[in-house]
Each structure stands twice: as C-alpha cells, then as structure tokens.
C-alpha positions in Angstrom: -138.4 -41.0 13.3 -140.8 -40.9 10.3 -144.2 -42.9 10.3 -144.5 -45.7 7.9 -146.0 -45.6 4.8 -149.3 -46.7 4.8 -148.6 -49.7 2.6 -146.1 -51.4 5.5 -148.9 -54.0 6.8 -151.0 -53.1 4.2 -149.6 -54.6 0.7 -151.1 -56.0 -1.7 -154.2 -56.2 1.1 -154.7 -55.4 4.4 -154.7 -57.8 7.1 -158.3 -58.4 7.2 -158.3 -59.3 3.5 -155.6 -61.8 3.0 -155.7 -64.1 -0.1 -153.6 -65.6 -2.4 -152.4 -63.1 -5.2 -150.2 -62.8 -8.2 -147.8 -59.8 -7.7 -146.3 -58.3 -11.1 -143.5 -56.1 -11.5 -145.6 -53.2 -12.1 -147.4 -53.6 -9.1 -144.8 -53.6 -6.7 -144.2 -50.3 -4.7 -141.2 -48.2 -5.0 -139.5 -47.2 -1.6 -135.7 -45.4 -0.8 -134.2 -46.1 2.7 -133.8 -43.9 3.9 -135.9 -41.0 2.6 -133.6 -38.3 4.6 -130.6 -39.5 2.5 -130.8 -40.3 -0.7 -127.6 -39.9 -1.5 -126.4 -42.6 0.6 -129.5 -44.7 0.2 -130.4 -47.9 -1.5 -133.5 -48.7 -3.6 -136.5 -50.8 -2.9 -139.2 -52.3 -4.1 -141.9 -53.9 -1.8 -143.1 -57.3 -3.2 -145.5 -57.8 -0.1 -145.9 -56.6 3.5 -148.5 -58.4 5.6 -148.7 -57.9 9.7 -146.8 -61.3 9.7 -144.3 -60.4 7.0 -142.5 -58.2 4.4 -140.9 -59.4 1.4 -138.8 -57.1 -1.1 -136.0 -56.4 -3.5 -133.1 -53.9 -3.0 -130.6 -52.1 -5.2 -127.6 -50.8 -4.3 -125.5 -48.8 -6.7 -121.8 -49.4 -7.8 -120.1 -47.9 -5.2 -122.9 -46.9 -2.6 -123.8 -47.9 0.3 -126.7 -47.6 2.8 -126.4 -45.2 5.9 -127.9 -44.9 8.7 -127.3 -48.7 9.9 -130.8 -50.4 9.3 -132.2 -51.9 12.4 -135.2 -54.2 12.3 -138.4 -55.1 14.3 -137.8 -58.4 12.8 -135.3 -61.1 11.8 -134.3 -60.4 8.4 -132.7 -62.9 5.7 -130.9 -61.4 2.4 -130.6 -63.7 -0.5 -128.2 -62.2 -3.0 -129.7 -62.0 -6.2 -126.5 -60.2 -8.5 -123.1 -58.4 -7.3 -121.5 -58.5 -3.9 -122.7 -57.2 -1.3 -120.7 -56.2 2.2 -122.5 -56.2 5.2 -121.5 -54.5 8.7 -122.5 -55.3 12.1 -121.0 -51.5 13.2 -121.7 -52.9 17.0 -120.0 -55.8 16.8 -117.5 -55.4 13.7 -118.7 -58.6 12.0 -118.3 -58.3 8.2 -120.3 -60.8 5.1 -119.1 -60.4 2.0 -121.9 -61.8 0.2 -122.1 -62.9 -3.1 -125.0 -64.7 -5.5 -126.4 -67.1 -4.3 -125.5 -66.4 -0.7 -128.3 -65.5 2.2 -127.4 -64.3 5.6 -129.7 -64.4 8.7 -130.0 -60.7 10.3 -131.3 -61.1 13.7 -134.0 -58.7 15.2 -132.6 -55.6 17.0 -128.7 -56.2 15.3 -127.6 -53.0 13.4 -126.2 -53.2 9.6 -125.0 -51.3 6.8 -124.8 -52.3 3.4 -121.5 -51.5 1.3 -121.5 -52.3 -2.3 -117.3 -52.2 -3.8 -117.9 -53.1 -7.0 -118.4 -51.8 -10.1 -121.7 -53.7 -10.9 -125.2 -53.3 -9.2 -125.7 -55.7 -5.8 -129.3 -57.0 -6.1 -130.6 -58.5 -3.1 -134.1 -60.4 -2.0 -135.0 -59.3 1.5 -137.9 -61.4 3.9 -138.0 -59.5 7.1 -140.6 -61.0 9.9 -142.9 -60.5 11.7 -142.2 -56.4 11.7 -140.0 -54.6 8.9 -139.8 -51.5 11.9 -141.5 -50.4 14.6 -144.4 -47.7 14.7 -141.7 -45.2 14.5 -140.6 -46.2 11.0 -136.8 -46.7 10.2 -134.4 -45.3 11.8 -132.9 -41.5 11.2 -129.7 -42.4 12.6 -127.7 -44.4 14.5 -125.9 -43.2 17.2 -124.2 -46.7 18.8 -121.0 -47.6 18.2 -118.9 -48.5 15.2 -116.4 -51.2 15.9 -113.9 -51.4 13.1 -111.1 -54.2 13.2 -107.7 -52.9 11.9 -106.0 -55.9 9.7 -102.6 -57.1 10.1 -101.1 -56.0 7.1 -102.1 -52.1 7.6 -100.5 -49.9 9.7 
C-alpha cells in the first residue's frame, strides 16, 4: 500500500500547532482515490486533516464510480451535497441510495464503494475520525468478498 501524503495529519497545521483557521477554496488540497486508478477513481479535496480528524469534499463523475472498496481507520459520515450517490457494503450487500441532503454513518473497518448512475455530478461532504487510513495509506485493493442480492423481478 502507498504511504500517505504528508498533509494527512498535517493540514492546515500540524498537530502541535492547532488553531482556529479560515480554510478558502484555494487552499484546499487536491487528492484522487485512488492514485493507481484514476480511471475508476473519484476526486477530492482535503478541507482539513488533524490527528483527531479529516474533513473533505468528493466528486464523483456521471457515471463513475470508485474502486477498490475504501476502507477506513475511522468512522466516516457522508453528507450528500448534489446528485445521488449509491453506496455498497460489497461484504455485506447493503446498498444507500443517497440523495441531497442525506448523510450515512460508515463504520470503522466496513468496506464501500461508491456508484454514481446518473447523469449529473454526486457531490459529497465527507468527516472521517479519528484516522482517514492507517500508516499504510488506502487500500490497493480489495480482495473480500462481494455479496450481491439478485432481485425478484430478474432472472
């Protein structure tokens, strides 16, 4: 697994420094997950990451989705911003479609992927704590299981 980028921990100060500051647009930092797949990848931007907490924005494009499953050091909560977004729990088969306004609780250690359908961006606000990952950075992969439920109508 990659390292983490210096700033995880480290942004807009490092842990030792902590004040109150006003974060602007332009200085947020720009991050894909994950970097060994852009092409199935979403886009970030890091509002803050402290060594108690980290606090973003992601993208995902019409269409896309987000692969390998992400799995956190932390327990996450989404806030959907704009769009619909799908998420999958490939362990357990648990599906969210989540729309604005909605927020889902992502417990620490449960796998999920992030499927966007539509034809319109999905723009989600992201507060993972007390770790976004481990030392090890995000994951490369993810070799568990994908549970799928068939529906009723399909054959």
């Amino acid at each position: 697994m990659p390292k983490l980028p210096s700033y995880f921990g480290n942004f807009p100060h490092p842990p030792s420094e902590k004040k109150p500051v006003h974060l602007t647009r332009d200085s947020y930092k720009m991050f894909i997950y994950t970097g060994t797949k852009p092409y199935s990848s979403d886009l970030n931007y890091l509002l803050a990451s402290t060594d108690q907490q980290t606090t973003g924005i992601y993208q995902l494009a019409p269409g896309s989705n987000f692969d390998p499953a992400d799995i956190h050091a932390g327990d996450e909560v989404y806030y959907v911003l704009e769009g619909v977004v799908h998420l999958l729990n490939p362990e357990t088969g648990q599906t969210e479609e989540l729309g604005p306004g909605d927020a889902v609780l992502i417990p620490t250690g449960a796998p999920h992927r992030g499927y966007n359908f539509s034809d319109k961006a999905a723009v989600i606000l992201f507060c993972i704590a007390p770790r976004i990952w481990d030392e090890n950075g995000p994951p490369t992969g993810y070799d568990g299981p994908t549970r799928l439920y068939k529906h009723e109508g399909r054959a």
